[in-house]
N, C-alpha and C positions, 0 to 999 in steps of 0.2 A: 453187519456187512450185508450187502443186498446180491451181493453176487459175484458171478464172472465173465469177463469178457473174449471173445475171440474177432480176429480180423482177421481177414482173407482178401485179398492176399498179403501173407506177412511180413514182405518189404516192399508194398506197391511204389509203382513207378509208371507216369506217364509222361508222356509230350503234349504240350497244350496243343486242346485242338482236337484233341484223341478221347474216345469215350472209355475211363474206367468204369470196370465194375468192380463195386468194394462193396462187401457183406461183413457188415455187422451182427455179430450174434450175444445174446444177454440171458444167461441164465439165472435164475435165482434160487434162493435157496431151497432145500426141501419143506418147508413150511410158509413157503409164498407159491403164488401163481404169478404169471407173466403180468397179469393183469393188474396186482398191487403195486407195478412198477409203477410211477406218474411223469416223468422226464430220461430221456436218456439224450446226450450232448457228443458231438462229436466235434472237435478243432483240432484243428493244425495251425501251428505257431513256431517261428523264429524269429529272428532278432535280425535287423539290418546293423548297416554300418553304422548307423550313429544307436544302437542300442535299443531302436526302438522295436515293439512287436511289432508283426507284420503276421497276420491273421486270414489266410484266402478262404478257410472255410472252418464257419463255428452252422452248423445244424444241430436243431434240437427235433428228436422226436415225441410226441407226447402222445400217450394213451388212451387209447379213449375217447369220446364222443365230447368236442369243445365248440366251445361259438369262439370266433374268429374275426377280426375286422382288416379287412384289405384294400389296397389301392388298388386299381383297375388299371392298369399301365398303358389302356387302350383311349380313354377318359378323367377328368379329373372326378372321379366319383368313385365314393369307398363303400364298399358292401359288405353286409355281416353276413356270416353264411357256419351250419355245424358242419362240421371235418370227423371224420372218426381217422383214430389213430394219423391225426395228423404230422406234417415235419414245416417246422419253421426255419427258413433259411435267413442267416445274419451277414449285415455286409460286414465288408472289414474293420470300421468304424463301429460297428458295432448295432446299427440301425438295420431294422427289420426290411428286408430286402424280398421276402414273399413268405407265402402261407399254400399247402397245397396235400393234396392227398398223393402217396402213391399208386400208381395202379392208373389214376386219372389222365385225363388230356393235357397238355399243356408241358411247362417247361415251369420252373425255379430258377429267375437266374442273380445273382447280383451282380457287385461290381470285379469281383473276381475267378467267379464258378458258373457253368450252368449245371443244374440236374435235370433231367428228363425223366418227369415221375410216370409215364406210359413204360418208360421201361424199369423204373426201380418198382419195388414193392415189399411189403407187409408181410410177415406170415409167424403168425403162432402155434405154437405146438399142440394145442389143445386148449379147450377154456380151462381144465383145473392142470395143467400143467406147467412145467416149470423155462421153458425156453420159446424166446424170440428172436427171427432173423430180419436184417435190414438189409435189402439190396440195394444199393443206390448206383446209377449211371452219370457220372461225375463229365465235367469235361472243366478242364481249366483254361480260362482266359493267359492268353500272351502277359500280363499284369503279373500272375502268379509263378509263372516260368524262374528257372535257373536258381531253385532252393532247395535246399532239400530242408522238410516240416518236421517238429518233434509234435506223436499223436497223442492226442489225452482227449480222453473220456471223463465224463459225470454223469453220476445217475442221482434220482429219488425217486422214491415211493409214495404212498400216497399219504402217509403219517407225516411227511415232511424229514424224513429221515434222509440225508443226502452223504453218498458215497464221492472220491475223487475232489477236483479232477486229478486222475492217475496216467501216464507217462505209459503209452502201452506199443510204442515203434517209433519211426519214420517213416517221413513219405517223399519221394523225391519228385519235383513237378521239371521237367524239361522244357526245352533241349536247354544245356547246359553250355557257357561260352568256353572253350579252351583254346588257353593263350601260350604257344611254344614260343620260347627262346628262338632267336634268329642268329645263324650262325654266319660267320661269314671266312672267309681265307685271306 
């Protein structure tokens, strides 16, 4: 087992449009440090009406000091560049939708979410200690609205040991349509 999870808040709930902040925290066990972590994933996923997933936000955070190839969304021109403790944002499709530090300029957005990584960020508890927090500032596109998402988590490490993915809440994205009966006399 590599650990445990905590979310905050423990039944989030937004309005597209609106910026969550969700904290992620990952502890491990007493014989690891934060740092032997190698991946931790975050999605939300439900099922539409013909069965199919429907996926607004799978993020992966990765530890550590990676090289990186991205598309410049300003130009057709992809640049390699290292990230420490980077987060990779996935469209709903499953296609890499950005690469980004937190703490840095700019946004992550795909085709269902943006983050704002100036306001999310990083923080571990020490180099030989055993916990890391993820703060991310969410905002969900109108797309993602009127679901409410089952949360799962997956981690590994860096032996390739891989926990989840584990079922760890809901998330409700709004506003939500409600349809009353019409009554008449």
């Amino acid at each position: 087992m590599l650990g445990a999870s905590v979310i905050t808040p423990t039944q989030p709930a937004v309005v597209a449009g609106e910026t969550l902040f969700l904290t992620l925290g990952w502890t491990v066990p007493p014989t690891m440090t934060w740092h032997d972590l190698h991946t931790v994933a975050l999605e939300l996923i439900a099922d539409n009406a013909q069965g199919e997933a429907v996926r607004p936000l799978l993020l992966r955070f990765t530890e550590g000091v990676t090289t990186t190839a991205a598309r410049l969304s300003s130009a057709d021109l992809s640049v390699t560049e290292r990230i420490t403790n980077g987060l990779t944002l996935f469209n709903s499709d499953g296609s890499v939708a950005g690469v980004g530090m937190a703490g840095s300029s700019g946004v992550l957005e795909s085709d269902r979410v943006v983050i704002d990584l100036a306001q999310s960020s990083v923080q571990g508890s020490g180099l030989d200690e055993q916990s890391v927090m993820l703060t991310l500032a969410l905002r969900f596109k109108p797309t993602a609205a009127g679901r409410v998402y089952a949360t799962r988590l997956m981690t590994s490490d860096d032996g390739g040991v891989i926990q989840g993915p584990e079922g760890v809440g809901t998330f409700a994205a709004g506003p939500f349509s409600l349809f009353l009966p019409t009554i008449t006399r």
